[in-house]
MIDOSE-1310 file (N, C-alpha, C; in nm, 2 decimals, decimal comma, always signed):
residues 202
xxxx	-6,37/+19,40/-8,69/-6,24/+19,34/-8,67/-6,26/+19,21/-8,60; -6,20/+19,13/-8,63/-6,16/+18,97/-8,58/-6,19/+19,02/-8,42; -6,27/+18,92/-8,34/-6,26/+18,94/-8,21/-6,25/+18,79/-8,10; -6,18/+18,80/-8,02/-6,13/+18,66/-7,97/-6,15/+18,66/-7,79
xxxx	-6,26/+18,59/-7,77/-6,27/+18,54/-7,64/-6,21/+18,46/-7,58; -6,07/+18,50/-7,49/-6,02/+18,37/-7,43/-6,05/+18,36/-7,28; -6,08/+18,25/-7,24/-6,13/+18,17/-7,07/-6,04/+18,09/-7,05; -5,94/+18,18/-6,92/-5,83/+18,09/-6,88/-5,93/+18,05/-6,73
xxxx	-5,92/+17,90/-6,77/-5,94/+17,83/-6,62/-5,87/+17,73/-6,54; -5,71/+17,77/-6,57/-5,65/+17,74/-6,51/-5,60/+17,83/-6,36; -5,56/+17,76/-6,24/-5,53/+17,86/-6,13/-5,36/+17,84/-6,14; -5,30/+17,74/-6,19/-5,17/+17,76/-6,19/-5,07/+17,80/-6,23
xxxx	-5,12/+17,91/-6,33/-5,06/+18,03/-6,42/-4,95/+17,95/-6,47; -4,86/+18,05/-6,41/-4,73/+18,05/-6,47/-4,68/+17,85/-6,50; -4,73/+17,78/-6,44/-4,67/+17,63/-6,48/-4,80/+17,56/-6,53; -4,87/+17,65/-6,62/-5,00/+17,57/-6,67/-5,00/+17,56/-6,83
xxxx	-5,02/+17,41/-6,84/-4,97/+17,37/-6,97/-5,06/+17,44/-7,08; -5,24/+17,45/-7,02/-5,34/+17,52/-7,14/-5,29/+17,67/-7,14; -5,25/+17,72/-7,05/-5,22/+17,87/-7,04/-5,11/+17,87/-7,16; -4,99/+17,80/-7,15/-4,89/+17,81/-7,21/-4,91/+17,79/-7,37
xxxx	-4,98/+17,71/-7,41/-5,06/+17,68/-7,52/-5,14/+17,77/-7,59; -5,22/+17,80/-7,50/-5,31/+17,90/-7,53/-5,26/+18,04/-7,58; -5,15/+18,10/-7,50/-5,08/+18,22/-7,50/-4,99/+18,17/-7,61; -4,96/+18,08/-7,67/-4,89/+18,05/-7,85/-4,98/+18,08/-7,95
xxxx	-5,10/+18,02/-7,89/-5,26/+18,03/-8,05/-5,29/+18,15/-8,03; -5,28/+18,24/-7,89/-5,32/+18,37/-7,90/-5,26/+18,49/-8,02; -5,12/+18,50/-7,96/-4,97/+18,51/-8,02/-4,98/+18,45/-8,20; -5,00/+18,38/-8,21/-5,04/+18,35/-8,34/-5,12/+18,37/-8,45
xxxx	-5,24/+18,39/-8,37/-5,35/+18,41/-8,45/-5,34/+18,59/-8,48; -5,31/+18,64/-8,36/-5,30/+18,82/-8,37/-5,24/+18,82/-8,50; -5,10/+18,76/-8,50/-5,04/+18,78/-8,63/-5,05/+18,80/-8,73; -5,20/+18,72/-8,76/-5,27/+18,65/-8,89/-5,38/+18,82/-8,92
xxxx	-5,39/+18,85/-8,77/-5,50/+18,97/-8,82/-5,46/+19,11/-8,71; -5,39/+19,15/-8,82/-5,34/+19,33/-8,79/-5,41/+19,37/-8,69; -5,51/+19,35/-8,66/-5,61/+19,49/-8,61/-5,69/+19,40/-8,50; -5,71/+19,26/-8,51/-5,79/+19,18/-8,38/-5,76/+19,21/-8,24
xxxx	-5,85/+19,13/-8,20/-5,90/+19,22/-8,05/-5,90/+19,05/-7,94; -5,83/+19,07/-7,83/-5,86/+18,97/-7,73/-5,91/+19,02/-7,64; -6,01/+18,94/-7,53/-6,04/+18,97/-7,43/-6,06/+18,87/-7,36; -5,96/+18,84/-7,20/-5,90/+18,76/-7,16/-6,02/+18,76/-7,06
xxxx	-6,12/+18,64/-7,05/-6,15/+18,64/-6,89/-6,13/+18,51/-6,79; -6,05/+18,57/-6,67/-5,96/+18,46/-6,59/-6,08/+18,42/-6,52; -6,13/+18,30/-6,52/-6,23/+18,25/-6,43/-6,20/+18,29/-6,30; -6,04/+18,28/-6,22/-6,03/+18,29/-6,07/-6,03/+18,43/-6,04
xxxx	-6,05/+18,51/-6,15/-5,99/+18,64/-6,10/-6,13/+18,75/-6,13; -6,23/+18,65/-6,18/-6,35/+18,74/-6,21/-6,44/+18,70/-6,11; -6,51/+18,83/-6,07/-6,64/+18,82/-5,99/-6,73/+18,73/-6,07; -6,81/+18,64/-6,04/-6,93/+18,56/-6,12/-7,03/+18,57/-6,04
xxxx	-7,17/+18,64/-6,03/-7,27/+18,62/-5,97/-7,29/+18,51/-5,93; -7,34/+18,45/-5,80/-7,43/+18,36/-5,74/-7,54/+18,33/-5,87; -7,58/+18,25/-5,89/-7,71/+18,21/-5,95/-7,79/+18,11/-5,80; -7,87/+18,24/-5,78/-7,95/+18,21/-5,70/-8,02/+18,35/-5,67
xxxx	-8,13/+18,29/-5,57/-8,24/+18,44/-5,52/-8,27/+18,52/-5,66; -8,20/+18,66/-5,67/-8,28/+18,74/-5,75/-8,24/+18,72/-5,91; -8,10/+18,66/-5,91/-8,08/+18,58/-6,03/-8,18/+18,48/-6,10; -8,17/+18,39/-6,03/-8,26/+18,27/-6,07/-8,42/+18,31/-6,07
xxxx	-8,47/+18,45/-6,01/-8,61/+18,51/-6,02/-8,60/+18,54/-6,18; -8,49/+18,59/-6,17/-8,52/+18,71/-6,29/-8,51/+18,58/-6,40; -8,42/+18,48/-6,40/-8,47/+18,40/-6,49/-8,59/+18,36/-6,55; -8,67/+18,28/-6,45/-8,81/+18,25/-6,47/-8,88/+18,37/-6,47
xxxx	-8,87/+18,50/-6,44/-8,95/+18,62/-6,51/-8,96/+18,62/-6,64; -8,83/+18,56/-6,66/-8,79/+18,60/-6,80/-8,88/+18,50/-6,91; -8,86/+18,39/-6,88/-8,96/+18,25/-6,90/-9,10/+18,30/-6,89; -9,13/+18,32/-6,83/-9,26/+18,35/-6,79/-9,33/+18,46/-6,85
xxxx	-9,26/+18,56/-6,87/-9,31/+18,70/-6,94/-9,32/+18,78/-6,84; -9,31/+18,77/-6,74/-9,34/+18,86/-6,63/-9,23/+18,97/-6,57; -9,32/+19,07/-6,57/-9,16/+19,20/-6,53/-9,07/+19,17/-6,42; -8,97/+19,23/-6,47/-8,90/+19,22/-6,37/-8,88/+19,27/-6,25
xxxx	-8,83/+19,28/-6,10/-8,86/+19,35/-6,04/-8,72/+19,48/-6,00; -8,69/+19,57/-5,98/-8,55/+19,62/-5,98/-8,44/+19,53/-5,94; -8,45/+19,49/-5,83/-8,35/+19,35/-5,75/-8,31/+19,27/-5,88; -8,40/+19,17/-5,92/-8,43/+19,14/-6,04/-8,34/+19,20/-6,19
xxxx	-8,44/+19,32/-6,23/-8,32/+19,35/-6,34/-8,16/+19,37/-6,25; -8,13/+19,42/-6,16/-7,98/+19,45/-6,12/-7,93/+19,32/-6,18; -7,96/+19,20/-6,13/-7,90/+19,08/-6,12/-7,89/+19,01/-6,28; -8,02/+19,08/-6,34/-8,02/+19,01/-6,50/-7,91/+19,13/-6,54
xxxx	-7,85/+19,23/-6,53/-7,80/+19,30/-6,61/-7,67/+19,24/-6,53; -7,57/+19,18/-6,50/-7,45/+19,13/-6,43/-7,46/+18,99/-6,52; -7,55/+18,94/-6,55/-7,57/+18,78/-6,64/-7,55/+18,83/-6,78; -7,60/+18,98/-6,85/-7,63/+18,94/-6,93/-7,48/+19,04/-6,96
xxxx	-7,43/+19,09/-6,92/-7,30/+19,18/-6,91/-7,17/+19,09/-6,98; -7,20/+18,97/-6,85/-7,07/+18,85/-6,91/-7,13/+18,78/-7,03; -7,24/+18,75/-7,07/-7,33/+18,66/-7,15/-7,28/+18,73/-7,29; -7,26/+18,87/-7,28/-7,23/+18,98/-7,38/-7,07/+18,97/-7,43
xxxx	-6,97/+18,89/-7,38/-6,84/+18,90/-7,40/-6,81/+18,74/-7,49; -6,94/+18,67/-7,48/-6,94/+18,57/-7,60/-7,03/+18,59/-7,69; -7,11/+18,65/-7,68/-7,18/+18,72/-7,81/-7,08/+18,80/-7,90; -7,00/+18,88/-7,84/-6,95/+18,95/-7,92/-6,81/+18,90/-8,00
xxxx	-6,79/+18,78/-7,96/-6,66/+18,73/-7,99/-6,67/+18,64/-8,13; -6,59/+18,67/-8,18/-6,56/+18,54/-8,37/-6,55/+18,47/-8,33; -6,43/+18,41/-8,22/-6,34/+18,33/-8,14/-6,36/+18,27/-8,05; -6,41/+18,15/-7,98/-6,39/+18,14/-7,84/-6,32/+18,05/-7,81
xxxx	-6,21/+18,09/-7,74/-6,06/+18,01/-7,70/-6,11/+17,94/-7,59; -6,11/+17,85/-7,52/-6,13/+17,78/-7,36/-5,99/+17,71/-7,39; -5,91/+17,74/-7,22/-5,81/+17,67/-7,21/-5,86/+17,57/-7,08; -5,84/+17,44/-7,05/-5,92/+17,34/-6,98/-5,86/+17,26/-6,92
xxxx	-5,82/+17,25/-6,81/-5,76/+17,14/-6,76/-5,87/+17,07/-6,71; -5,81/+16,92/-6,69/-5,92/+16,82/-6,63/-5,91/+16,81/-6,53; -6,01/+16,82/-6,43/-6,08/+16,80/-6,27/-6,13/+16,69/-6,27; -6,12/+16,57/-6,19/-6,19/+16,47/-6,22/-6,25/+16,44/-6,31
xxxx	-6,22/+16,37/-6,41/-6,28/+16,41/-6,58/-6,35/+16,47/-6,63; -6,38/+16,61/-6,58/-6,45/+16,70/-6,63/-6,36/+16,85/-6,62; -6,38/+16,93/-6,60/-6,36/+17,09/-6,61/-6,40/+17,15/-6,43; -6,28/+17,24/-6,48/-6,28/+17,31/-6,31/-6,42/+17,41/-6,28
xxxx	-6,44/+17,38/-6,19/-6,56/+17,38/-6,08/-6,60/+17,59/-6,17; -6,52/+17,65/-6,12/-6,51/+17,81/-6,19/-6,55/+17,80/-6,33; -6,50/+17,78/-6,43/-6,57/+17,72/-6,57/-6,69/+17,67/-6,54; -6,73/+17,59/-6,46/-6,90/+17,53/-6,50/-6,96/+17,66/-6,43
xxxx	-6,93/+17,72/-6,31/-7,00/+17,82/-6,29/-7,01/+17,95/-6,40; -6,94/+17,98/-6,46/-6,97/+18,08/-6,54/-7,05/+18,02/-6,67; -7,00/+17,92/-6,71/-7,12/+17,84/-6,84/-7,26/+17,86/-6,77; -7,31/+17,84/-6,63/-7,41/+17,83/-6,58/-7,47/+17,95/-6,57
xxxx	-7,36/+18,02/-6,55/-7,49/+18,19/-6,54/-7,50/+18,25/-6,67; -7,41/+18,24/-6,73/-7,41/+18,27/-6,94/-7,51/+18,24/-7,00; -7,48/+18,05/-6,96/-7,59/+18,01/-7,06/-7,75/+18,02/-7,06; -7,80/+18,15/-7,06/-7,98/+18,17/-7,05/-8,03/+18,22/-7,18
xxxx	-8,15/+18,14/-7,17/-8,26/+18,19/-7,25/-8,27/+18,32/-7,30; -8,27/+18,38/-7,42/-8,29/+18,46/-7,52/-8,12/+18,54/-7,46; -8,06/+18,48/-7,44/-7,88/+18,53/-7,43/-7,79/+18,50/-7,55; -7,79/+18,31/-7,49/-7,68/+18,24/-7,58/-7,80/+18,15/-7,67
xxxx	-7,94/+18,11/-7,60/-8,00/+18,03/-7,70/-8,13/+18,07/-7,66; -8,19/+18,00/-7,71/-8,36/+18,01/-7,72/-8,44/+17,88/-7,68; -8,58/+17,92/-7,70/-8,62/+17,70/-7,74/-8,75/+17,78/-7,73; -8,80/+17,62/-7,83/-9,02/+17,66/-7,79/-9,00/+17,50/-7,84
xxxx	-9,11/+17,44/-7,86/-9,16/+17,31/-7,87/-9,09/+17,22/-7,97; -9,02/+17,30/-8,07/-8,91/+17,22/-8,13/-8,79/+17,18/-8,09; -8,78/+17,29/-7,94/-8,64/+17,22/-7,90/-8,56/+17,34/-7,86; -8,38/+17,34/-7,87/-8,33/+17,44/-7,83/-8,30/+17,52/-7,98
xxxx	-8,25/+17,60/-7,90/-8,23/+17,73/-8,08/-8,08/+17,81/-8,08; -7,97/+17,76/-8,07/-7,85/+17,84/-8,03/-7,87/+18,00/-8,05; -7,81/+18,09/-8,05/-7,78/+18,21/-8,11/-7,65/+18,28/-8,12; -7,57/+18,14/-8,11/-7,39/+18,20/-8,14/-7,37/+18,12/-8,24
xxxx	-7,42/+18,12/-8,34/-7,40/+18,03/-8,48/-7,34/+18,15/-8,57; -7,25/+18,08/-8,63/-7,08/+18,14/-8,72/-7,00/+18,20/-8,59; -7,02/+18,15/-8,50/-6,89/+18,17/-8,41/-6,79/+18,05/-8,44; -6,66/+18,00/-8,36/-6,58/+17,91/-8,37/-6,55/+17,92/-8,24
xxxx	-6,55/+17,79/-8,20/-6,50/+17,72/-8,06/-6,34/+17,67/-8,06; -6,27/+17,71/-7,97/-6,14/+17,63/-8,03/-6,14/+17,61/-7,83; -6,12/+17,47/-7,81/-6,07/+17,37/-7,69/-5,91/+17,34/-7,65; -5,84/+17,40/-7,59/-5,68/+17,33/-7,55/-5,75/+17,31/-7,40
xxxx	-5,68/+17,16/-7,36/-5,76/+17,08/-7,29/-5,62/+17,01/-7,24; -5,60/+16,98/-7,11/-5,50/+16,92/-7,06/-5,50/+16,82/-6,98; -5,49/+16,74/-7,01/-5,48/+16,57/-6,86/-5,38/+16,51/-6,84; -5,37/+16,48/-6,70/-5,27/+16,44/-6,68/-5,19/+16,33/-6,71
xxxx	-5,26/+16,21/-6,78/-5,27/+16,11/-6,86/-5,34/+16,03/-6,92; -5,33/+15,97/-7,04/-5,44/+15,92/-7,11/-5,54/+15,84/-7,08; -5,63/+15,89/-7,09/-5,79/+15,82/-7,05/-5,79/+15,66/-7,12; -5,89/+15,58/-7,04/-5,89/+15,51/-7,04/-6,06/+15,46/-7,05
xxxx	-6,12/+15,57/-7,00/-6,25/+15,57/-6,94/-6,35/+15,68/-7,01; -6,45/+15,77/-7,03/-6,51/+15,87/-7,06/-6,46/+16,02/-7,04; -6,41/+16,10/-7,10/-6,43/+16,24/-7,05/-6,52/+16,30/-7,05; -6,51/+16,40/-6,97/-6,66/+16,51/-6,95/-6,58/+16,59/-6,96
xxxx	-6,47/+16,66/-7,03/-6,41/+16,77/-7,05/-6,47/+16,85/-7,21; -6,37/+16,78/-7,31/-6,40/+16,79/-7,46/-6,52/+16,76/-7,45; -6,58/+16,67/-7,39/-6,74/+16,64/-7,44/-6,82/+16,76/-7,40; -6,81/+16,80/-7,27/-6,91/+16,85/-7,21/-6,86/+16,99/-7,30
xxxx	-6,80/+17,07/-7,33/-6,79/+17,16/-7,42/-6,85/+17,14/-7,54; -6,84/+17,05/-7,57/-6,88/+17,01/-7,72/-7,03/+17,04/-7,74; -7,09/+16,97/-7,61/-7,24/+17,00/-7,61/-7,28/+17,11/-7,58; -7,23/+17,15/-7,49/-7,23/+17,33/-7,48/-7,25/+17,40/-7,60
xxxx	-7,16/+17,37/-7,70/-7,12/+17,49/-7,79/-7,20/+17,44/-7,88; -7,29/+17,30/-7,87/-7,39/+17,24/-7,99/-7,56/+17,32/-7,90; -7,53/+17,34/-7,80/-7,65/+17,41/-7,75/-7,68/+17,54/-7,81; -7,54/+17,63/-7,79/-7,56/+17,79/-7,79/-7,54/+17,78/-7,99
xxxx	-7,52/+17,68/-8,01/-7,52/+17,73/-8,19/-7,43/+17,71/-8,29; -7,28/+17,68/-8,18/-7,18/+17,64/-8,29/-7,12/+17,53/-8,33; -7,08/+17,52/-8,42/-7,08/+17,35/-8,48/-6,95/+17,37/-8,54; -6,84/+17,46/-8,53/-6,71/+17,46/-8,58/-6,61/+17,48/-8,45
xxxx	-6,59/+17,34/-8,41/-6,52/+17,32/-8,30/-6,36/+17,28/-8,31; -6,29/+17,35/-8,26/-6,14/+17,26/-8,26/-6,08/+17,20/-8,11; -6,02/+17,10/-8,10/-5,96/+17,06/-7,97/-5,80/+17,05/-8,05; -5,75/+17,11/-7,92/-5,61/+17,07/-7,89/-5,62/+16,96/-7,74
xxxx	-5,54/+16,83/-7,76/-5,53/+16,77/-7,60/-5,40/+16,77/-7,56; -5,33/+16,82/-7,47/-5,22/+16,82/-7,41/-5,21/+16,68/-7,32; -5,20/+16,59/-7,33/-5,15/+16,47/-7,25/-5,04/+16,42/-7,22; -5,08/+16,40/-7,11/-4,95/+16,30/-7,01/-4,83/+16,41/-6,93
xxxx	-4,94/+16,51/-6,86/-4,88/+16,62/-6,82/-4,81/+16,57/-6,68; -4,87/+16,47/-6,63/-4,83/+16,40/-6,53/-4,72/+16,32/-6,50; -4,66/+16,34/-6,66/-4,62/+16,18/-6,65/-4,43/+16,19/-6,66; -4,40/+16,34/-6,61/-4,26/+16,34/-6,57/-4,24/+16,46/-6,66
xxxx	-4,11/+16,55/-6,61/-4,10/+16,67/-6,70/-4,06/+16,70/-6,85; -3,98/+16,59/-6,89/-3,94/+16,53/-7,03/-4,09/+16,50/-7,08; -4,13/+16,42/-7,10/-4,27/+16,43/-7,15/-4,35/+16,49/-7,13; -4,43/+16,59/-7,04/-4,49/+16,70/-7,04/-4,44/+16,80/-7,15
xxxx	-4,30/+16,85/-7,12/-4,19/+16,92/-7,22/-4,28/+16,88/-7,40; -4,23/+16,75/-7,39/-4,24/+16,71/-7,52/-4,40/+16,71/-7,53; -4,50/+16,72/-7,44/-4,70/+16,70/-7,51/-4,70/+16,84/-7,54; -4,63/+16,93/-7,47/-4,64/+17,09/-7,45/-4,58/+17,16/-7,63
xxxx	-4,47/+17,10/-7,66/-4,42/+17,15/-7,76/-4,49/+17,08/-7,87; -4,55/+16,99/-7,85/-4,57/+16,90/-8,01/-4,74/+16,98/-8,03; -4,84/+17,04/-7,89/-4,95/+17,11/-7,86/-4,93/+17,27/-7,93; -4,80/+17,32/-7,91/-4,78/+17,45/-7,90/-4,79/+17,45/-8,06
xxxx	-4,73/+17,33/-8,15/-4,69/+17,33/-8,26/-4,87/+17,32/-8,36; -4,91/+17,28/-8,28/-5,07/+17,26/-8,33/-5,17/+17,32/-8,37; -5,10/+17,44/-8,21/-5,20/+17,57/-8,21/-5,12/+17,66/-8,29; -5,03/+17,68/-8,31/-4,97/+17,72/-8,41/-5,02/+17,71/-8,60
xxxx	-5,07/+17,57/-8,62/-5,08/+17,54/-8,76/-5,23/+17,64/-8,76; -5,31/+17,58/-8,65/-5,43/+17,63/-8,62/-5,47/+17,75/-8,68; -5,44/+17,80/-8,57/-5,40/+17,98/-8,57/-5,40/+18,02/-8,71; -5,32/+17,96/-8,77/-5,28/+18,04/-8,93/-5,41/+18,03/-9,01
xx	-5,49/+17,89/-8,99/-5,61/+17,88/-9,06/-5,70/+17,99/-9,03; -5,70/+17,98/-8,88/-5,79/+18,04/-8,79/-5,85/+18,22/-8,84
């Protein structure tokens, strides 16, 4: 059955524009498939291991070839537990607000302990090797107003998802959330309308 990973990383719930967006493409897409499956993980509301000490051992054991030690596996089995909720997904929703032109601090922490070696990808002398290839990435992404300058939001996802394997990416951008309640109103509805067309393809 269809299965759909969504990563809310917003902390402002109820007045958050990717949330609200997100929860239309969710809502939407179910429609499309009787029997699909979400699984919602709130970046603020989940435990995420430290990557450090027996984590970051167990990594380079892992590199290395060398056993692991119990401390060790405990801490690889907590990496590879969350690592397992995008493996198993068709879907992966990220809803994104911009932090200084990039993505909230919680999101990069969880990309950081996910993304390992023989998890999400691979590599030997050719380079990297995804292993989430025929997944789909779908991006709603929110700023407060239009850039002017570089983002590291859309992008830094982009490369992300060209790391782990997938190359069928969608963005939604919600802009000009900043820019008074009438226009937020109106980026929010004309977004919702998007994830909506979306969804049907989806």
């Amino acid at each position: 059955m269809p299965h759909l990973l969504y990563i809310e990383s917003s902390p402002r719930k109820q007045r958050s524009a990717t949330i609200e967006v997100a929860n239309a493409f969710i809502t939407a897409w179910q429609a499309q498939h009787a029997i699909a499956t979400v699984d919602t993980l709130d970046v603020w509301n989940t435990v995420l291991p430290e990557f450090d000490g027996a984590a970051l051992d167990a990594k380079y054991a892992g590199i290395q070839g060398i056993e692991r030690t119990p401390e060790q596996k405990q801490a690889w089995a907590q990496i590879s537990e969350l690592a397992q909720r995008f493996i198993q997904a068709d879907i992966i929703l990220f809803g994104v607000p911009m932090w200084n032109f990039g993505i909230p601090y919680k999101l990069k922490h969880l990309i950081d302990v996910v993304s390992q070696k023989d998890l999400l990808f691979t590599f030997d002398e050719r380079g990297l090797n995804g292993l989430l290839d025929g997944r789909k990435v779908v991006v709603i992404a929110a700023r407060g107003a239009p850039l002017d300058r570089a983002e590291h939001q859309v992008a830094y996802l982009t490369t992300w998802s060209e790391m782990v394997g997938i190359d069928e990416q969608y963005n939604i951008v919600i802009e000009k959330t900043l820019m008074g309640r009438d226009i937020d109103a109106e980026s929010r509805r004309a977004s919702i309308q998007t994830a909506l067309e979306l969804a049907a393809e989806l």
